[in-house]
C-alpha positions in Angstrom: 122.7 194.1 226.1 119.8 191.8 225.7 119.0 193.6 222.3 121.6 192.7 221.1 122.9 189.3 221.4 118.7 188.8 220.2 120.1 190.4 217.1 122.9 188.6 217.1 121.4 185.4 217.3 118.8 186.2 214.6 121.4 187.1 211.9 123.4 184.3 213.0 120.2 181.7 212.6 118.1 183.2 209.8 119.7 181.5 206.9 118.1 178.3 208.4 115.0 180.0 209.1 114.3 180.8 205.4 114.3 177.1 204.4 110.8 175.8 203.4 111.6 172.5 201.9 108.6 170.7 201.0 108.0 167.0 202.4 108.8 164.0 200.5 106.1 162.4 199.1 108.2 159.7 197.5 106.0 158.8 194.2 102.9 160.8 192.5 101.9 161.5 189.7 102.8 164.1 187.7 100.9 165.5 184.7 99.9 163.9 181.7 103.7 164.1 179.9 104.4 160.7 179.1 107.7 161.2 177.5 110.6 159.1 177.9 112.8 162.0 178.9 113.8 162.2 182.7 113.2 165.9 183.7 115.0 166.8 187.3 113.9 170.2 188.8 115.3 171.8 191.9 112.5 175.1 192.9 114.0 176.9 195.3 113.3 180.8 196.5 115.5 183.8 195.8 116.6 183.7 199.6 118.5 180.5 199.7 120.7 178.9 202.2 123.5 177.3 201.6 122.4 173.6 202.3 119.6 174.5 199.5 122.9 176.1 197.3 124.9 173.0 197.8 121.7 170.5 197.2 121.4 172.4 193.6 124.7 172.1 192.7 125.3 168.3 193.9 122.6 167.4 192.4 122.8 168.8 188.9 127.1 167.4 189.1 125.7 164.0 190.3 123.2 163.9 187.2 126.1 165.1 184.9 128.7 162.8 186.3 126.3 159.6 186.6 124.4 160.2 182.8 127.0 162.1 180.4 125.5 160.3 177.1 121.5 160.9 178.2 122.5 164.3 179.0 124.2 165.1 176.1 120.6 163.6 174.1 118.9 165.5 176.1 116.9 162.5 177.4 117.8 163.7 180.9 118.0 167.2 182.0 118.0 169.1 185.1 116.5 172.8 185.5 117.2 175.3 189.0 113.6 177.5 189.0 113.0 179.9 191.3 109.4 180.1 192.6 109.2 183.9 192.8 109.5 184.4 189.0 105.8 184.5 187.6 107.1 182.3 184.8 108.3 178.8 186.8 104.8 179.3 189.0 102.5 177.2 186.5 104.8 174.1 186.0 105.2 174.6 189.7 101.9 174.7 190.2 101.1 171.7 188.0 103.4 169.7 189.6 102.2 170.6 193.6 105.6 172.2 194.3 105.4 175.1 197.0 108.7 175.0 198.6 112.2 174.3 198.1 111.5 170.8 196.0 113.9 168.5 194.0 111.9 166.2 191.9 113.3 163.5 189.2 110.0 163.1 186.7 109.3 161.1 184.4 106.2 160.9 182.2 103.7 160.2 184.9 105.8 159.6 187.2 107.4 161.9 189.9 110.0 161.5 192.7 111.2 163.5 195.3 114.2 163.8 196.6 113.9 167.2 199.1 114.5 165.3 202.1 117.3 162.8 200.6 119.3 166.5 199.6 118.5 167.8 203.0 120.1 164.9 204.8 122.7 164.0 202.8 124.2 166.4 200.0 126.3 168.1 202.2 127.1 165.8 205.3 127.2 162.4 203.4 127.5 163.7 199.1 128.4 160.1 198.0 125.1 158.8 199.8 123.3 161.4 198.0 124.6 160.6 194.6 123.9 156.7 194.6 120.1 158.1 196.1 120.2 159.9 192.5 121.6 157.4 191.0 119.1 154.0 191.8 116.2 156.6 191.4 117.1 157.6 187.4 118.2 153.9 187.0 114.7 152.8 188.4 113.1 155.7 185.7 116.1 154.4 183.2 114.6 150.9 183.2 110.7 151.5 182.4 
């Protein structure tokens, strides 16, 4: 009986378990891209939870709701990579992602966001989108 409410409680809590977000280094520098275009990445693994699920799709709705027009120009995009697929591993690598990771870049200049998603994009979305929103405006206004 043991056995099984172990089993239980391991299909029940695994989800969670698979989440390796990475910590939130707020600024760093990226590479040596010194574009003008804002460049939003979410890396995730194949096995995702939903909290991961739900931080992707808030936040690519919250950059398509807040910048239409930049969007549009493509001076602001947004990318979902997974980090199992041989090709996303060398921007990963280049810019220090190892986990589940939303970063806004910008030239040389790289925030992220991977504990803002975590804490608010499902419990508070509203928070989460004006987070988005004075980060792109800060990247907007250099």
């Amino acid at each position: 009986m043991n056995t099984f409410r172990l089993i239980i409680a391991l299909l029940l809590f695994a989800p969670f378990l698979a989440c390796t977000a990475q910590p939130s280094a707020q600024q760093g520098n990226a590479s040596e891209n010194n574009s003008d275009k804002i460049e939003a990445y979410y890396f995730h693994f194949t096995a995702r939870c939903t909290t991961c699920r739900t931080i992707e799709a808030r936040a690519k709705e919250n950059l398509e709701t807040l910048y239409p027009n930049q969007i549009k120009q493509g001076l602001i995009t947004f990318q979902s990579l997974n980090l199992e697929e041989a090709p996303n591993k060398t921007l990963a690598d280049k810019l220090g992602v190892s986990g589940q990771t939303l970063l806004i870049v910008k030239g040389d200049k790289k925030i992220n966001l991977t504990n803002e998603g975590f804490m608010y994009a499902v419990v508070k979305p509203e928070k989460f989108k004006e987070i988005i929103n004075e980060k792109v405006d800060g990247l907007l206004a250099q």
